[in-house]
C-alpha positions as CSV (number, residue, x, y, z in Angstrom):
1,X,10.2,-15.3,-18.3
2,X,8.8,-16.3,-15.3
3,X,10.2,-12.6,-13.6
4,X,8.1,-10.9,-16.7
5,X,5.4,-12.4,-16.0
6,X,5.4,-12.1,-11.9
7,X,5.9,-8.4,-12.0
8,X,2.9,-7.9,-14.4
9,X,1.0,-9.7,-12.0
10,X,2.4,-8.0,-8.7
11,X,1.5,-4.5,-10.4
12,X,-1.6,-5.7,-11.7
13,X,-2.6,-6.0,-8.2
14,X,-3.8,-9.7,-9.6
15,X,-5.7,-11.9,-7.0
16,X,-4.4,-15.3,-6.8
17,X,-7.4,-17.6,-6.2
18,X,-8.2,-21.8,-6.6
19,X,-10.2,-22.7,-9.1
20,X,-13.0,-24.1,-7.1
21,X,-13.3,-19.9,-5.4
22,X,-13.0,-18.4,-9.0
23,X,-16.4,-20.8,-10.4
24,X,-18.3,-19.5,-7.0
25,X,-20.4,-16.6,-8.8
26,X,-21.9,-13.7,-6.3
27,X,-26.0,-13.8,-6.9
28,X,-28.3,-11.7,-5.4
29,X,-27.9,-7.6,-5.2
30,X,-24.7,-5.8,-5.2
31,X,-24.2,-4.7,-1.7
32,X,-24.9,-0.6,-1.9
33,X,-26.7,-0.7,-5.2
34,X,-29.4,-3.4,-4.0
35,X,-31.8,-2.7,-7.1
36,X,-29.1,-2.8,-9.7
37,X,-29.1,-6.1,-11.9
38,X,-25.7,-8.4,-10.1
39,X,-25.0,-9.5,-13.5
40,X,-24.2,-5.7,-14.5
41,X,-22.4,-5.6,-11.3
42,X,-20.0,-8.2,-11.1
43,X,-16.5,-7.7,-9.5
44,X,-13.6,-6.7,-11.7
45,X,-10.7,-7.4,-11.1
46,X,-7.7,-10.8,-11.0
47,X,-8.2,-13.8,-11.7
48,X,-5.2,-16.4,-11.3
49,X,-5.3,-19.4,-9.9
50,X,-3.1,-20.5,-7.2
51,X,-2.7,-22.7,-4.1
52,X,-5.3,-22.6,-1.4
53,X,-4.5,-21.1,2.3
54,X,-5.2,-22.2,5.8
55,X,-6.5,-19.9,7.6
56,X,-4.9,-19.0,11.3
57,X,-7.8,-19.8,13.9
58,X,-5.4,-18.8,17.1
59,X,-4.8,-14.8,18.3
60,X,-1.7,-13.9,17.6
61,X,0.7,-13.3,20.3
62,X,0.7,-9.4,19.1
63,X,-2.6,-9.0,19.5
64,X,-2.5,-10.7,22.7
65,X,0.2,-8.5,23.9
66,X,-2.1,-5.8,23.1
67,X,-4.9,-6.4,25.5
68,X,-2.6,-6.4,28.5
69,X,-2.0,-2.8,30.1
70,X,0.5,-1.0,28.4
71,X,2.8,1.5,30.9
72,X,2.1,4.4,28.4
73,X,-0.4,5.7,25.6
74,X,2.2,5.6,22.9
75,X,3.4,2.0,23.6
76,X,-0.5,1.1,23.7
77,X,-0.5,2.8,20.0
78,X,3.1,0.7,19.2
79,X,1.8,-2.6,19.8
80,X,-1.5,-1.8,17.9
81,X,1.5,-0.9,14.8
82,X,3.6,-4.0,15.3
83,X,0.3,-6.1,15.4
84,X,0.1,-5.5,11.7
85,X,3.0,-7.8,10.8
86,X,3.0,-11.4,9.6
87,X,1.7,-13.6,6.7
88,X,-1.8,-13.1,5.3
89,X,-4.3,-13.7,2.6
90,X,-5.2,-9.9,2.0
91,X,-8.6,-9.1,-0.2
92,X,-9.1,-5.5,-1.8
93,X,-12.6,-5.0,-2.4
94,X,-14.0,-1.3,-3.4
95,X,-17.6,0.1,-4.8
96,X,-18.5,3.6,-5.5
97,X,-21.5,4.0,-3.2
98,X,-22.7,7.3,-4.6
99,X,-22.0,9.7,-7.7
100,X,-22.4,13.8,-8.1
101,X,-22.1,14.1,-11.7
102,X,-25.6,14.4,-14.0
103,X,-26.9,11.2,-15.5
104,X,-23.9,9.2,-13.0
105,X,-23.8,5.5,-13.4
106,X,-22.2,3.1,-10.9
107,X,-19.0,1.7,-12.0
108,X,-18.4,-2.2,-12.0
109,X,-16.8,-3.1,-8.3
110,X,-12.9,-4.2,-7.5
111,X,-12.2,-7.9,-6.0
112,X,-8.6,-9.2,-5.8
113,X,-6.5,-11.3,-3.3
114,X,-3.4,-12.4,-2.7
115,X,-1.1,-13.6,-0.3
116,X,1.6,-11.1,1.3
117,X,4.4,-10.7,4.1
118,X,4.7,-7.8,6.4
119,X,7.9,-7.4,7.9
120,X,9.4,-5.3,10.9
121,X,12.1,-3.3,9.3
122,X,12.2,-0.7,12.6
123,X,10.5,-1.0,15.4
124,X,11.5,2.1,18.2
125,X,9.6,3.6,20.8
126,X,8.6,6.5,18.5
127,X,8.7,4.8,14.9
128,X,8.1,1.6,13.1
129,X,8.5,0.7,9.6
130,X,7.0,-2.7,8.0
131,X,7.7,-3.6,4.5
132,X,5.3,-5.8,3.1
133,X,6.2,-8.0,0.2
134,X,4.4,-10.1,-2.0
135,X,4.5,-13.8,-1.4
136,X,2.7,-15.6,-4.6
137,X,2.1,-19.2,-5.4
138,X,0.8,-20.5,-8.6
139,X,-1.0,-23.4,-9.9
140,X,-0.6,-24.2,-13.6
141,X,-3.4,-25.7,-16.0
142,X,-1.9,-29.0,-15.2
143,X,-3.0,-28.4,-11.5
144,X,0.8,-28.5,-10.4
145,X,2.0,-25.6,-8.2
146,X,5.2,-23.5,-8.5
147,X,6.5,-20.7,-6.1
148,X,6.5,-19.0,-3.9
149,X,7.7,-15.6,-5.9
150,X,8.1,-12.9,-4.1
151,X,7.9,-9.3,-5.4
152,X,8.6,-6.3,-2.9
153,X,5.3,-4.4,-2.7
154,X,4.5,-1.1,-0.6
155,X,5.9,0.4,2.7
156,X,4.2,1.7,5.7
157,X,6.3,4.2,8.0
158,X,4.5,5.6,11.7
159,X,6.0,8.7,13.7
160,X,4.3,9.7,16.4
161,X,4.0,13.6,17.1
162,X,5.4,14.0,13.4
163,X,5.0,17.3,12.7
164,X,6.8,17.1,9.0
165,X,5.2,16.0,6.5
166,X,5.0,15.3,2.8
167,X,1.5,15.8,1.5
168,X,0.5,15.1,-2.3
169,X,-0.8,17.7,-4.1
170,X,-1.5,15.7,-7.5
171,X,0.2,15.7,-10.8
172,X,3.2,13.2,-9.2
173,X,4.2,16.3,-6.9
174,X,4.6,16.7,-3.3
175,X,5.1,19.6,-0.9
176,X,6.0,20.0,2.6
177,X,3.4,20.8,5.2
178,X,4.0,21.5,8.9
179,X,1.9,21.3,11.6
180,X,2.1,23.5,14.9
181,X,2.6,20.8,17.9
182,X,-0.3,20.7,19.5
183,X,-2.2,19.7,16.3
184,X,-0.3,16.5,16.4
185,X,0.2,15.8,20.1
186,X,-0.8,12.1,21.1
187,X,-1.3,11.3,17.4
188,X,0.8,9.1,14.5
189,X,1.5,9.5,10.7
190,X,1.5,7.0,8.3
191,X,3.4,7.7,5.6
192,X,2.7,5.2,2.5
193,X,5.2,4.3,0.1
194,X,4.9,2.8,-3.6
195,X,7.0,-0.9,-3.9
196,X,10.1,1.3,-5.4
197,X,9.8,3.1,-2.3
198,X,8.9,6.7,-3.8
199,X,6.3,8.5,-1.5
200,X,2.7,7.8,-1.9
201,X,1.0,10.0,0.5
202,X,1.4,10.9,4.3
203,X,-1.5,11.6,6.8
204,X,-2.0,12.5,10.6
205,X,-4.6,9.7,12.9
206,X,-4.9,8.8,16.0
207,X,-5.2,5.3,17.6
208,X,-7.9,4.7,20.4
209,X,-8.1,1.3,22.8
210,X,-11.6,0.7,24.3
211,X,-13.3,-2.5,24.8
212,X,-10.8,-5.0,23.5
213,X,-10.9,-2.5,20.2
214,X,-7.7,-0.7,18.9
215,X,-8.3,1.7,15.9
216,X,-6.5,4.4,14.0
217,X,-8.5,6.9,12.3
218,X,-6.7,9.4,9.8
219,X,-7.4,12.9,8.4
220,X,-8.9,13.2,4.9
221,X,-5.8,13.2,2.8
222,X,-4.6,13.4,-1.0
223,X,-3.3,9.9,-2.7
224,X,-2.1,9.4,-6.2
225,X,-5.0,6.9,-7.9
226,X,-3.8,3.6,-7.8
227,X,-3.8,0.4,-10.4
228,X,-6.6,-0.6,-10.5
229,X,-8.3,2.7,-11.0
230,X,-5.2,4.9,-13.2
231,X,-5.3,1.7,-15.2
232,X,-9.0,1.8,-16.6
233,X,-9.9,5.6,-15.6
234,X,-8.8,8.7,-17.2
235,X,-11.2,11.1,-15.8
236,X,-10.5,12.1,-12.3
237,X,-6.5,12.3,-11.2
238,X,-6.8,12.1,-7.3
239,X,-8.4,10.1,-4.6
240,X,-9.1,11.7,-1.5
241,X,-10.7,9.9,2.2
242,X,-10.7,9.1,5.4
243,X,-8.3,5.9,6.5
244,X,-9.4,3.5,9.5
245,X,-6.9,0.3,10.4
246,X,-8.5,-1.8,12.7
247,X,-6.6,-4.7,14.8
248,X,-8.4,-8.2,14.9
249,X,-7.5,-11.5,17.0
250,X,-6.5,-12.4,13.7
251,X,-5.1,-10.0,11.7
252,X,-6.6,-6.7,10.7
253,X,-9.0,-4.5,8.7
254,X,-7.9,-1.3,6.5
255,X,-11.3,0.5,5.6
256,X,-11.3,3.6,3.4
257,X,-13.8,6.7,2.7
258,X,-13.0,7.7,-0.9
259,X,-13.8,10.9,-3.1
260,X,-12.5,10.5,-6.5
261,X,-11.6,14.1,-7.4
262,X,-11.1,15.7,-10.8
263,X,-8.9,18.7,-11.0
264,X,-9.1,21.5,-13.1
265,X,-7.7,24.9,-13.7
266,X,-6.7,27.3,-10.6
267,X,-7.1,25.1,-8.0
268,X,-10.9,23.8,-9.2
269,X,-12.1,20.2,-8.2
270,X,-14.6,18.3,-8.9
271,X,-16.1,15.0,-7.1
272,X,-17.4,12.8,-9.3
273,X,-18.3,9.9,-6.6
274,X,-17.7,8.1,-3.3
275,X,-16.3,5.0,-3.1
276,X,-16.5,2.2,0.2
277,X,-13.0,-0.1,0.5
278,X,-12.5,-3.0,2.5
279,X,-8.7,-4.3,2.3
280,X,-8.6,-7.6,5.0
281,X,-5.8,-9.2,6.0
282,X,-6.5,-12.6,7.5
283,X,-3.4,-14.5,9.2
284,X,-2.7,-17.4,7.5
285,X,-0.3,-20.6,8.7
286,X,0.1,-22.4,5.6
287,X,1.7,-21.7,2.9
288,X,4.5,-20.2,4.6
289,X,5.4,-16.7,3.1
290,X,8.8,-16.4,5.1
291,X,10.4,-16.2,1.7
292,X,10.1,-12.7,1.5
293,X,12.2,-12.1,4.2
294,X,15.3,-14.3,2.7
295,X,14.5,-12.2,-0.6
296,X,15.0,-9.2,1.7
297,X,18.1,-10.6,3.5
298,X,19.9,-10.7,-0.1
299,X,18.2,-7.1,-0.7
300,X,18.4,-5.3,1.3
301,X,21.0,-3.7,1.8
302,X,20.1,-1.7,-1.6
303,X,16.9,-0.9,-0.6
304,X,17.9,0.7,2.4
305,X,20.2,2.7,0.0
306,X,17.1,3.7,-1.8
307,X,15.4,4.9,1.4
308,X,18.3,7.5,2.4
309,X,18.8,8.7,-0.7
310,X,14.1,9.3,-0.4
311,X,15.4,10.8,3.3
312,X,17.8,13.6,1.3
313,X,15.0,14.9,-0.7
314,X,12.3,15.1,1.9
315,X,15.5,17.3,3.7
316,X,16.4,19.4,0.8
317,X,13.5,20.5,-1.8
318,X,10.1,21.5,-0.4
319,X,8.4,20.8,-3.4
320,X,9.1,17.9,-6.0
321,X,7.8,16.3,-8.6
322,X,8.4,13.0,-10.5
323,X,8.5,12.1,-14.2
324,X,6.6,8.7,-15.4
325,X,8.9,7.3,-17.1
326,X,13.0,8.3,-17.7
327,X,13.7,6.6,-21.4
328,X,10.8,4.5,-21.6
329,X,10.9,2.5,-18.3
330,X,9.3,3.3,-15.2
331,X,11.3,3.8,-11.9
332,X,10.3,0.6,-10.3
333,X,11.9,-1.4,-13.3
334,X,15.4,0.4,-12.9
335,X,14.9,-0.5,-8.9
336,X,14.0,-4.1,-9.1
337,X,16.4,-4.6,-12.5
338,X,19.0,-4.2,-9.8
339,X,17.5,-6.3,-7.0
340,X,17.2,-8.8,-8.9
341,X,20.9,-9.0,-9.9
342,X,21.8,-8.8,-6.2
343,X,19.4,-11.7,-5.2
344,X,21.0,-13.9,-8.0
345,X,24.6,-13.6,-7.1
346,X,26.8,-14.7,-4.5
347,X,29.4,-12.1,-4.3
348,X,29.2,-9.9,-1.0
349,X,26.9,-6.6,-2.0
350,X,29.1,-4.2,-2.8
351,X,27.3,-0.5,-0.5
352,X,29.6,2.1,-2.9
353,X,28.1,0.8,-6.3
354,X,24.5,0.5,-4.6
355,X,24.5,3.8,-3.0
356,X,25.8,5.2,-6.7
357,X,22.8,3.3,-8.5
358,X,20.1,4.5,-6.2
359,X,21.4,8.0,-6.1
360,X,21.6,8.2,-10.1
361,X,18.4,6.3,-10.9
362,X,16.3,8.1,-8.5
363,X,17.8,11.8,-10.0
364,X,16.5,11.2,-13.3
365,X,13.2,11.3,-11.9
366,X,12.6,13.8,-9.7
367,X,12.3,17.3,-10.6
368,X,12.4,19.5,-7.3
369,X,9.8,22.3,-7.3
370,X,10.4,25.7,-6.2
371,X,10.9,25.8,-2.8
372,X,8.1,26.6,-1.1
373,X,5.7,26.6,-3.6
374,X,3.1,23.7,-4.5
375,X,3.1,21.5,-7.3
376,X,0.9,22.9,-10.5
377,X,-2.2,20.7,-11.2
């Protein structure tokens, strides 16, 4: 029961806020729509309660190891990456700032929070992974607490001079798309990754150091819409923008520039409006969220499984596509059906019957394009 009802919340993308936060009510204008009512303008978004944080007042020893001189760019860049790690309350706020459409109305705003891990899972001169998971505590109506839950949540891969990549091209299908060298000498991908670890989207940036200030900036890139848009919106089918991660003393900032973008026949699109995002991640020192990395000790082993078998079809198909749903479940529920059976047992993990699993429940999903040819809209 209590399973159910974390990965509802997890996916719901549901912040996890004290009571005494939720009754503060914003007055006053909307930022970016100052002459529109605030009552018509009040966040959506989550809504349960849980325990409060403490904030981390102290730079981190990444960020500190940042400011000293680094013997090359790219390590300069890798210690801006690894800075990302570590526990934090994380807020997702959005607004559509303009519209392009006749007779356009602004959409009610996003707010949620929550508290989430982000864990080193490679860190070499030339490419780092961090997992981030899910870390969620929960107060009843009782005021007692329970957790802390953890739920695997999205991945975040860097190369550096990556000249392969897998771009989305909308309707769940993704194509190759190579870059000569010199259009990605000195700069990184990030390559985003949904929590069952099926591709997201991947885009070229380049970090810059001045001043004390260490920033990536990405190209404009295709991403798949995500909850909290495909689960209210049916009209537009991709969002397109400009990243910019930005490393503070205590944590750090992931802004975004967003086009939401309906397709239509032959290649048409349409904008429909801009939208402003502001994801923070503030350190925190209490509660601790260093249960996601004992749910990831017991884990894995599969997941890394899962990753490989991700690795083979990036090799092989050009093109691919993924189905919604393979006899009526979605391809995270098959994933996390069988993490969850691993992280209740004590028998040793047995790599032959996890490297089967992943294999087969991946297959039923992906349906490889022609090669060479992009995905239809």
């Amino acid at each position: 029961m209590k399973r159910t009802l974390l990965m509802s919340m997890a996916f719901g993308l549901l912040a996890h806020a004290d009571e005494e936060t939720e009754k503060k009510v914003v007055s006053g204008h909307v930022f970016a729509w100052p002459f529109t009512e605030a009552t018509e303008m009040q966040p959506r978004g989550g809504s349960t309660q849980g325990t409060k944080v403490t904030l981390d007042g102290d730079p981190s020893e990444a960020w500190k190891k940042l400011q000293t001189k680094a013997p090359s760019k790219v390590e300069k860049d890798r210690r801006a990456i690894l800075a990302l790690a570590g526990s934090y309350r994380v807020s997702f706020d959005f607004i559509e700032t303009m519209g392009f459409t006749p007779n356009y109305e602004p959409q009610k705003p996003y707010f949620s929070w929550g508290t989430e891990h982000v864990q080193v899972l490679a860190s070499e001169k030339k490419f780092v992974s961090l997992q981030h998971s899910l870390v969620m505590y929960f107060k009843g109506e009782d005021g007692k607490e329970s957790g802390p839950m953890v739920m695997k949540h999205w991945r975040q891969d860097w190369r550096y001079e990556d000249a392969d990549l897998h771009t989305y091209r909308g309707n769940s299908t993704w194509s190759q798309e190579s870059r000569k060298p010199k259009q990605v000498r000195g700069k990184w991908t990030q390559t985003v990754f949904q929590v069952d670890d099926s591709p997201r989207y991947e885009v070229i940036g380049e970090w810059k150091h001045e001043g004390g200030m260490s920033t990536w900036k990405s190209e404009s890139c295709w991403r798949p819409l995500p909850r909290r848009e495909f689960s209210v919106r049916s009209d537009y089918q991709v969002l397109q923008g400009v990243h910019e991660l930005s490393v503070t003393p205590n944590g750090w900032v992931h802004t975004q520039q967003n086009q939401k973008v309906a397709l239509g026949g032959k290649g048409k699109i349409t904008i429909l409006a801009q939208e402003l995002g502001v994801n923070r991640y503030e350190r925190i020192s209490e509660p601790s969220l260093m249960a996601a990395e004992t749910t990831l000790k017991k884990t894995g082993h599969y997941w890394a499984e899962v990753r490989k078998m991700w690795a083979e079809i990036y090799g092989e198909h050009k093109t691919f596509s993924l189905k919604a749903k393979v006899d009526e479940k979605k391809l995270y529920q098959y994933h996390f059906a069988y993490a969850m059976k691993l992280e209740g047992s004590d028998d040793p993990y047995d790599a032959e019957a996890g490297r089967a699993h992943a294999r087969e429940t991946i297959g039923k999903f992906v349906q490889k394009g022609a090669d060479g040819k992009p995905g239809k809209y």
